[in-house]
C-alpha positions in Angstrom: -89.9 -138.3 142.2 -92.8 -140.2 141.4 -94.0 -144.1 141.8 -97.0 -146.2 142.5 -97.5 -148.9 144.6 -99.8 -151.6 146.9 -100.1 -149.9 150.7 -98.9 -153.2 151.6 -95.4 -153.0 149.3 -94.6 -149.4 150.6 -95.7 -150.3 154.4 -92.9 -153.6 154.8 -90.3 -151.7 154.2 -91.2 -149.0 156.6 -92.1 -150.8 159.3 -88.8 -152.8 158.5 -86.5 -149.8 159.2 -88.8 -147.6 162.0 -87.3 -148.4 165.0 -84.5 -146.8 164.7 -86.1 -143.5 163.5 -86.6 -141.2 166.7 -89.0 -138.9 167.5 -87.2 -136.3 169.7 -84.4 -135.6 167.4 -81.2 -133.2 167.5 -80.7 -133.2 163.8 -84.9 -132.9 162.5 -83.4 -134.9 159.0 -83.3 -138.0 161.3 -86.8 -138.2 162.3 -87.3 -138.6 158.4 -87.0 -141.8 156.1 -84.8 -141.8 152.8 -86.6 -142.6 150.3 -84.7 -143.9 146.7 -86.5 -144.7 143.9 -84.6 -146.0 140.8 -85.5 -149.0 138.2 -88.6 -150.1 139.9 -87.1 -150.4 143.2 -87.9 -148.4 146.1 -84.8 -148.2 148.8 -86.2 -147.0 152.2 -83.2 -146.0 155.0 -83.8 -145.1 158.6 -81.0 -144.1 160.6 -79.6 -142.5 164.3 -75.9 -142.5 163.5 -75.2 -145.3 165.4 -77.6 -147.9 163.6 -78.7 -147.7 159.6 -81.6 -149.8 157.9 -82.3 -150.2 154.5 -85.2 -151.9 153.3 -86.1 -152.5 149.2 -89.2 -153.1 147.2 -90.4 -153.3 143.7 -92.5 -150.6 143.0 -93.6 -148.9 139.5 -91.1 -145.6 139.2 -92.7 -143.0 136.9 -90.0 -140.6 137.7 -86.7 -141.3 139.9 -85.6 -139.4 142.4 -84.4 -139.3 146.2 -86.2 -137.5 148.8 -86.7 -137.2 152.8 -90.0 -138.0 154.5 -91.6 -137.5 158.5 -91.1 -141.3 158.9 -93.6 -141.9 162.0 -96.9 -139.5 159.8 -95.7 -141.7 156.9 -96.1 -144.9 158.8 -98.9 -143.6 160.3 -100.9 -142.7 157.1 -100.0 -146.0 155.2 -101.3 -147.5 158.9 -104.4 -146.3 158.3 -105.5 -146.3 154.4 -107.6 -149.4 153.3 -105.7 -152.9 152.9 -104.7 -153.1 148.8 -105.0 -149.5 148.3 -103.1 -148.3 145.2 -100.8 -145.5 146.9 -99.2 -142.8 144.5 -95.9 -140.4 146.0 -95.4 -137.5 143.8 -93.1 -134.5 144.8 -94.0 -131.0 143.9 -91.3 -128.5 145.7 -90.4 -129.0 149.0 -93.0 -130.9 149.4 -94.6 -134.7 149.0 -97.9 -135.9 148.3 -99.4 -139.2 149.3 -102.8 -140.4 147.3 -104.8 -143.6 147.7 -108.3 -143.3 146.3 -110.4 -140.3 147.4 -107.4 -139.6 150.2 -104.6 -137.5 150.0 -101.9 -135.9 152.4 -99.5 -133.5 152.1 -96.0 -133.7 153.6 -93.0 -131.7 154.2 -89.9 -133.1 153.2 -86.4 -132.3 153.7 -83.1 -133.0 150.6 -82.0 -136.0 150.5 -78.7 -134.5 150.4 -78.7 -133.7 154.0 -79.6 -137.4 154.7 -76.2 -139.2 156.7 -75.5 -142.1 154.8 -72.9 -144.6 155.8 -70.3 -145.4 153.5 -69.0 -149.0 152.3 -67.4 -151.1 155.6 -64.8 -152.5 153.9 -64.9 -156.2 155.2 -62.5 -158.1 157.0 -64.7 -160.8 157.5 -67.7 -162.1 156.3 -69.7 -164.9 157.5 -73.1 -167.0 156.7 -75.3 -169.0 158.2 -79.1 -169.9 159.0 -81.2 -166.5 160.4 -82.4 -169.1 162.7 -78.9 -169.8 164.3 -78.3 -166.3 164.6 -81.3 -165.2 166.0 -80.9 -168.4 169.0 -77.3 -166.4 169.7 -79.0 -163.4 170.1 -82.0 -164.7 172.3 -79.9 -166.5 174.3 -77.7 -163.7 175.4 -79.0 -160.2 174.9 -80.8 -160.3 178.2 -77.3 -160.2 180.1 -76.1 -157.0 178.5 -75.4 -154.2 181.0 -77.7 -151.0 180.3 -75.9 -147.5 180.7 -73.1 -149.2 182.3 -70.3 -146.5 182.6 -68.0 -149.6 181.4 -69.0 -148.8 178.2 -67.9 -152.1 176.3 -70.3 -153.8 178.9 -73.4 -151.8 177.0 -73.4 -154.7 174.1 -72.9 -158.1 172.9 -69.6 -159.5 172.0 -69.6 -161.9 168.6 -65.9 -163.6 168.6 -65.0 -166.6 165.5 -63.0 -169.2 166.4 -62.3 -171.7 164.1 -65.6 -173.2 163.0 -67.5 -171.3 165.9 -69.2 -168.3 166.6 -70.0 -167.4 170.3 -72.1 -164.3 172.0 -71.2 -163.5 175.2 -73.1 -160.8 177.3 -72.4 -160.1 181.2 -73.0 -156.7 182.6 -70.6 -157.7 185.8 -73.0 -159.8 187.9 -74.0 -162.4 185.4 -72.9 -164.0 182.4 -74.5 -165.5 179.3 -72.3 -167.4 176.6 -73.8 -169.3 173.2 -72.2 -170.7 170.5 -73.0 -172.1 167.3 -71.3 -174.0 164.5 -70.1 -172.5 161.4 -70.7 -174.6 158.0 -67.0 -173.0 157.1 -64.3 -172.0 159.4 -64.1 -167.9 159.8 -61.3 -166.6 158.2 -59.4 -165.6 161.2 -60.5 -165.4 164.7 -61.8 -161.8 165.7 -64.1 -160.4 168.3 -66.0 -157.4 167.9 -69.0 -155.5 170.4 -72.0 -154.8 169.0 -73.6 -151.7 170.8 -77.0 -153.1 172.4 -79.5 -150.4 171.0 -78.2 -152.2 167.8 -78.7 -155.8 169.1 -82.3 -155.3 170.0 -83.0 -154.1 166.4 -81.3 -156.9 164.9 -83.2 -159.4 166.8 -86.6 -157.4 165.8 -85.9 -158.1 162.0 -84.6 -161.3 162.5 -86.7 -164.4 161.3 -86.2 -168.4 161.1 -85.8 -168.9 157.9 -83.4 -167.9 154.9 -79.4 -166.9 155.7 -78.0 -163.9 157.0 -74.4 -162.4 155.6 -72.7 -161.0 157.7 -69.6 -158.5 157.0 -67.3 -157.2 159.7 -65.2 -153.9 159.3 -62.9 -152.2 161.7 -65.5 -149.8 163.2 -69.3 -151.0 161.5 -70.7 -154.5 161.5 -73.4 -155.6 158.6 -75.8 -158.0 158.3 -78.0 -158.8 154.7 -81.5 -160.6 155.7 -83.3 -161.0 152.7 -84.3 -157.4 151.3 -82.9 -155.4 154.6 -79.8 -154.5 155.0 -78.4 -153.6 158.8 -75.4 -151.5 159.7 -74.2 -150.6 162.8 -70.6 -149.3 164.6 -68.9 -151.1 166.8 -68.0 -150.4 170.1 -64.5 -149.5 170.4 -63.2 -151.2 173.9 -61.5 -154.5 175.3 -64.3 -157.2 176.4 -63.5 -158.4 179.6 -61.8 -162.1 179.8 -64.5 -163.8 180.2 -63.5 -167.4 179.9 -61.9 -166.7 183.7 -65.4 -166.2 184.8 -66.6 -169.1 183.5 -66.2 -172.0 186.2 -64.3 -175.1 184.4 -65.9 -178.3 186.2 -67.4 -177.0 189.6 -67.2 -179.9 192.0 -71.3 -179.5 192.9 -73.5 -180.3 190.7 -77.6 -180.8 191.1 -80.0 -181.1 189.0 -83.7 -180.3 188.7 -86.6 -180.4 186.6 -86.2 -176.7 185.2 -90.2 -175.6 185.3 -90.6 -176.8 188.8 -87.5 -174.5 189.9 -88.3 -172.0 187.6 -92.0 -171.8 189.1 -90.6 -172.5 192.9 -87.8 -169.2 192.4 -90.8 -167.1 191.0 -93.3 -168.0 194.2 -90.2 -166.9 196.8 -89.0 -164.0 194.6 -93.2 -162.1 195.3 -91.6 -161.3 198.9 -88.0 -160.8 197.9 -86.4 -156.8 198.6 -87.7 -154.6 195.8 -84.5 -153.0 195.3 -81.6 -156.0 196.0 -83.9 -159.1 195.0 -81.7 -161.2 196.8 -82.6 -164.9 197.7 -80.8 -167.7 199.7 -80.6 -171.1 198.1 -79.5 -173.7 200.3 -78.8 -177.3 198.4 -78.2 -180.5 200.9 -78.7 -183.7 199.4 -81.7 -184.2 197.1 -83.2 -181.2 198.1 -82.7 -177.5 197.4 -84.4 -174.6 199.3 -85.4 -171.1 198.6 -85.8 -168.0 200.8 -86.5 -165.0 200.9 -87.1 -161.8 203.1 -88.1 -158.3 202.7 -87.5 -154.8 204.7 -91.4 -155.5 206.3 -89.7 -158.6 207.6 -92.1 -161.1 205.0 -90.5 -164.6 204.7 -90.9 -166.6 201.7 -89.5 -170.4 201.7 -90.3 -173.2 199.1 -88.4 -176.4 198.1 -87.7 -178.1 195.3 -86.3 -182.0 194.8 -82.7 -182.7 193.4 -80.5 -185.0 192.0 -78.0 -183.6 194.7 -75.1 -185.9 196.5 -72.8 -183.6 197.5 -72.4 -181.4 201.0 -74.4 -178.6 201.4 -73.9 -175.4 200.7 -75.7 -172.6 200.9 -75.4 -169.4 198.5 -77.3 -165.7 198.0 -78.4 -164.9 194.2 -80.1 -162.1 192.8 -83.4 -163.9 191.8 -84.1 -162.3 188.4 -80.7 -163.5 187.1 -81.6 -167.5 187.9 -84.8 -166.5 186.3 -83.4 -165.0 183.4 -81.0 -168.0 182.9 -83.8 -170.6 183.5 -86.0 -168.7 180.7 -83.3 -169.0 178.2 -82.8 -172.7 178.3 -85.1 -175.2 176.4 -84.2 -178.5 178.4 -86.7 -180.2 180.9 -83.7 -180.6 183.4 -81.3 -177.8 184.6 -78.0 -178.2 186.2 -76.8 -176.1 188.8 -72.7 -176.3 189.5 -71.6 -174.6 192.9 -68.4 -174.2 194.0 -68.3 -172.9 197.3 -70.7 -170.2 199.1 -68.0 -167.2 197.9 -68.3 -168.7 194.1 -70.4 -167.9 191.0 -72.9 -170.2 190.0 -73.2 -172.1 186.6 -76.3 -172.6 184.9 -76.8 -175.1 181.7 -78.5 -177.9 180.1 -77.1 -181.0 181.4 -74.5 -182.1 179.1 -74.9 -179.6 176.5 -71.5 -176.9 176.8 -72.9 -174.5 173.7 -74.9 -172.2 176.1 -74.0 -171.7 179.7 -74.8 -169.3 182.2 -73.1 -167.7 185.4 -74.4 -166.0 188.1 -72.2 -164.0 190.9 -73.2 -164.7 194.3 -74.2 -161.8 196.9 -74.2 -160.8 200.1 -77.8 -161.4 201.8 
């Protein structure tokens, strides 16, 4: 293999795909990049099993060819040769070497035959729409995954078409995030599938605003096109919990607040809340809601904040990261807060505004 090609052309691509390339590795191929080069176009893959990229550029191909490369002393050396450098690969043996001016590097490399490349998904259902859109879905959810849960199916996000929707939901058991967005077609078929979370993050690293995302759904991979990467990951085989019973219909208490004031108000109390439990006591009486908090060294933290509030009071223990967490992922100046009783979850949303709503388990304090 041989080709020539701006540092800048040959360091997108790379950077693209990276993140799922691992350092510590039980199979030494996968701490390499594939690269394929074919009709001026360089294809560069990065994979862990569980999560493949593939990232294309034009590039001048002298000679084609397909060969494996240390992907982080690849990245790094790109990194650090001058902006607009002409770069050339060549491959002599078992080897690959990397010239740019008076530089030049020598690399091992490993065949590309023992490169793990996932085959075609086989779609069942494909979908498009904005990157924007499906970034927002991801943003406004991911946070509530579960991390190393031993409920496996809790470890990622579940995307489930309905009709002309597509919703995320996340909950790891003691919260719960749900967003939806509108289709410009109906999905053919309703379906739900869990995306593993290692997979999630990635996706929402290489998402951007603009341009459309395709996405195709197979029995055990997901895929996603964005411009010239291409994402595959598996799915997580396991039943999502019913979540919709979680989700409280019309709770009968309802305040609402100027969402920077609370926000700002939980993050003063929360300083002297328990390290481990992070527990805090919000109390809501009419046109008023108070926060409090205590700690093992017996510190007391108390602040108010004013309501739109008419109802009787009630008072409720949270865990003061989740209302955080759900204040930070809603845009609105105003927040509404629905309480049920002091035994009953809490749900969190822009007033009027049903396409993203959070829900927060009480606890014990």
């Amino acid at each position: 293999m041989k080709l020539t090609a701006k540092r800048e052309d040959l360091l997108a691509p790379l950077q693209s795909v990276i993140g799922v390339v691992e350092r510590r590795q039980t199979m030494p191929v996968l701490a390499n990049v594939l690269l394929s080069a074919r009709d001026r176009r360089l294809a560069v893959t990065g994979t862990d099993l569980e999560v493949e990229l593939v990232a294309a550029t034009q590039v001048q191909v002298d000679l084609p060819g397909d060969v494996t490369v240390p992907g982080r002393k690849f990245l790094d050396i790109l990194r650090a040769l001058p902006s607009g450098a002409d770069v050339t690969l060549a491959t002599e043996g078992e080897r690959i070497t990397v010239r740019a001016g008076r530089s030049r590097f020598t690399l091992s490399t490993l065949p590309a035959s023992e490169f793990p490349v996932l085959e075609e998904i086989h779609a069942l259902q494909t979908l498009t729409l904005p990157q924007g859109e499906f970034r927002r879905l991801i943003d406004k959810t991911q946070f509530a995954m579960a991390q190393q849960d031993v409920r496996y199916y809790l470890n990622g996000l579940l995307l489930e078409t309905e009709g002309s929707t597509l919703r995320a939901v996340a909950t790891d058991g003691h919260r719960l995030a749900l967003c939806e967005v509108s289709l410009a077609e109906p999905a053919q078929g309703g379906g739900q599938v869990i995306v593993p979370r290692k997979a999630v993050l990635e996706l929402q690293r290489i998402l951007g605003t603009e341009g459309a995302i395709e996405l195709a759904v197979g029995t055990n991979h997901v895929r996603a096109q964005i411009g010239d990467i291409r994402f595959t990951s598996k799915l997580i085989d396991g039943r999502f919990p019913e979540y919709g019973r979680v989700i409280p219909d019309n709770p009968p208490k309802i305040a609402q607040a100027d969402r920077e004031l609370l926000r700002q108000a939980l993050q003063r109390t929360a300083i002297l809340a328990n390290e481990k439990y992070r527990g805090i006591r919000v109390t809501v009486k009419p046109d008023l809601l108070t926060l409090q908090t205590h700690n093992p060294e017996h510190e007391e933290a108390e602040d108010q904040v004013e309501v739109s509030y008419a109802g009787d009071e009630v008072e409720i223990g949270f865990n003061v990261t989740y209302l955080l967490d759900a204040l930070g992922a809603i845009e609105t100046d105003q927040v509404e807060l629905g309480f049920t009783d002091a035994n009953s979850s809490c749900l969190i949303r822009a007033p009027g505004l049903a396409q993203t709503r959070y829900v927060v388990m009480p606890m014990r304090l």
